[in-house]
C-alpha positions as CSV (number, residue, x, y, z in Angstrom):
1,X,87.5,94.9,53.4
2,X,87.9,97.7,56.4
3,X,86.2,96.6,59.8
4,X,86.2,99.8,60.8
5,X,82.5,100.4,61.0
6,X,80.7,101.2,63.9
7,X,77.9,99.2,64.6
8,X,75.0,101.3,63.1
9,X,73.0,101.7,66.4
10,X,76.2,103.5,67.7
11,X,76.4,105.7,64.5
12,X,72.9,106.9,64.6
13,X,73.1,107.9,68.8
14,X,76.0,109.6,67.5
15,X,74.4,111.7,64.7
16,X,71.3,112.5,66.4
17,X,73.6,113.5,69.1
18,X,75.7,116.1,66.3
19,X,72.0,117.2,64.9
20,X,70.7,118.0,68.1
21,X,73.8,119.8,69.9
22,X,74.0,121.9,66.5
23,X,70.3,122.8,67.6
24,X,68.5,120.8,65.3
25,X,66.0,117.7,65.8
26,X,66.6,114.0,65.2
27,X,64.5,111.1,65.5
28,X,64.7,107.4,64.4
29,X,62.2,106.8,61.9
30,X,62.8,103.0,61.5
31,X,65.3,100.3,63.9
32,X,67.1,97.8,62.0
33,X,69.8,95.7,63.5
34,X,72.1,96.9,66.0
35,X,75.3,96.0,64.7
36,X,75.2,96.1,60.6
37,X,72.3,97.4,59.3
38,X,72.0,99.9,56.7
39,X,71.5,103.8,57.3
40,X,69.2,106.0,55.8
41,X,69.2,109.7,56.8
42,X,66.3,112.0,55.6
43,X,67.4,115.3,56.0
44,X,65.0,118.6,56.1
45,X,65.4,122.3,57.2
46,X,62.5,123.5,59.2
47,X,60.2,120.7,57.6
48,X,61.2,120.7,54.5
49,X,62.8,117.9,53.0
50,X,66.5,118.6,51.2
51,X,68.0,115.5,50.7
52,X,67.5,111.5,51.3
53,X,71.5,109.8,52.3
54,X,72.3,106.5,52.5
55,X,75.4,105.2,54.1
56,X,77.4,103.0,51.0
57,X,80.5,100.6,50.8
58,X,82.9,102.2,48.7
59,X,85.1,100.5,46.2
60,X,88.1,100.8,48.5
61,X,86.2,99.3,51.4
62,X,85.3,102.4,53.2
63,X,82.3,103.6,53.8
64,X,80.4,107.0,52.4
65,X,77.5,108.6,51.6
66,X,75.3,109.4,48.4
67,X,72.6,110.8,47.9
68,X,69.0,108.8,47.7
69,X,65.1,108.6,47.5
70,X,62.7,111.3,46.6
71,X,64.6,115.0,45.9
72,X,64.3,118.1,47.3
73,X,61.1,119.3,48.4
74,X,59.4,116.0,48.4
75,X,56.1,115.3,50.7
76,X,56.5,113.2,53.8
77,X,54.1,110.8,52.0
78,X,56.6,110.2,49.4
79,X,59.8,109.4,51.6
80,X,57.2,107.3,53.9
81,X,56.5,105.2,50.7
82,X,60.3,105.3,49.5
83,X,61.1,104.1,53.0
84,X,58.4,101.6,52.8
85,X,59.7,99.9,49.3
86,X,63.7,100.0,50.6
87,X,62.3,97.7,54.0
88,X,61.1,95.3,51.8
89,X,64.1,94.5,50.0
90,X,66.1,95.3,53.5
91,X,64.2,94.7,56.4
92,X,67.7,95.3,58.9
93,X,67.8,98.9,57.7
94,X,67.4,101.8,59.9
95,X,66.1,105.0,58.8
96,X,66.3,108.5,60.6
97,X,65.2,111.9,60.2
98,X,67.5,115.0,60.6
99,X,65.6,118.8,60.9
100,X,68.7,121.3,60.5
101,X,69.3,124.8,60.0
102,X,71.8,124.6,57.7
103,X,70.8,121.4,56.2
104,X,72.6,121.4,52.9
105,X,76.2,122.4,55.2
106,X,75.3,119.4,57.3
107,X,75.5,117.4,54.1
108,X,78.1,118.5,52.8
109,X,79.8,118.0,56.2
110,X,78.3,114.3,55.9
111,X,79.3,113.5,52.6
112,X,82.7,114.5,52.6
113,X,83.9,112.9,55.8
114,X,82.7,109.2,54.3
């Protein structure tokens, strides 16, 4: 298995820190633990909510991205209750929340660099 990971906290700094020089907003939703938690991104453009990712161990050992959680348009009390369910089951997750222009460019972006 690749170790090439970096430790989650570093990985979300450094995506807020792409969202926000691209002129979007960022904000953690949820901390789990520093080093390996899990990473979900919710992902909206100007409010409204596109697309749920979450950060996934591929076959090969390296990691990507697929798509998760409620679909597009969904209400914030619908992610709030998706993210509620996925702490139970994985209370070191971290969850944060992306607004972007070009949202579904962003994700493609994402997805593709895995």
């Amino acid at each position: 298995m690749s170790s090439d990971r970096l430790p989650t906290h570093v990985e979300v700094a450094g995506i807020l820190r792409r969202v926000e020089a691209a002129g979007g907003f960022g904000a953690v939703m949820r901390k789990g633990d520093r080093e390996r938690g899990s990473l979900l991104m919710f992902v909206s453009s100007r409010g409204v909510h596109v697309a749920g990712l979450e950060r996934v161990l591929n076959l090969d050992g390296s990691y990507g991205w697929q798509r998760v959680g409620p679909g597009d348009s969904a209400s914030s009390t619908e992610i709030r209750d998706f993210l509620a369910r996925r702490a139970r089951f994985d209370e070191d997750c971290w969850a944060i929340e992306l607004d972007i222009a070009d949202a579904e460019r962003f994700i493609a972006e994402t997805t593709s660099a895995g």
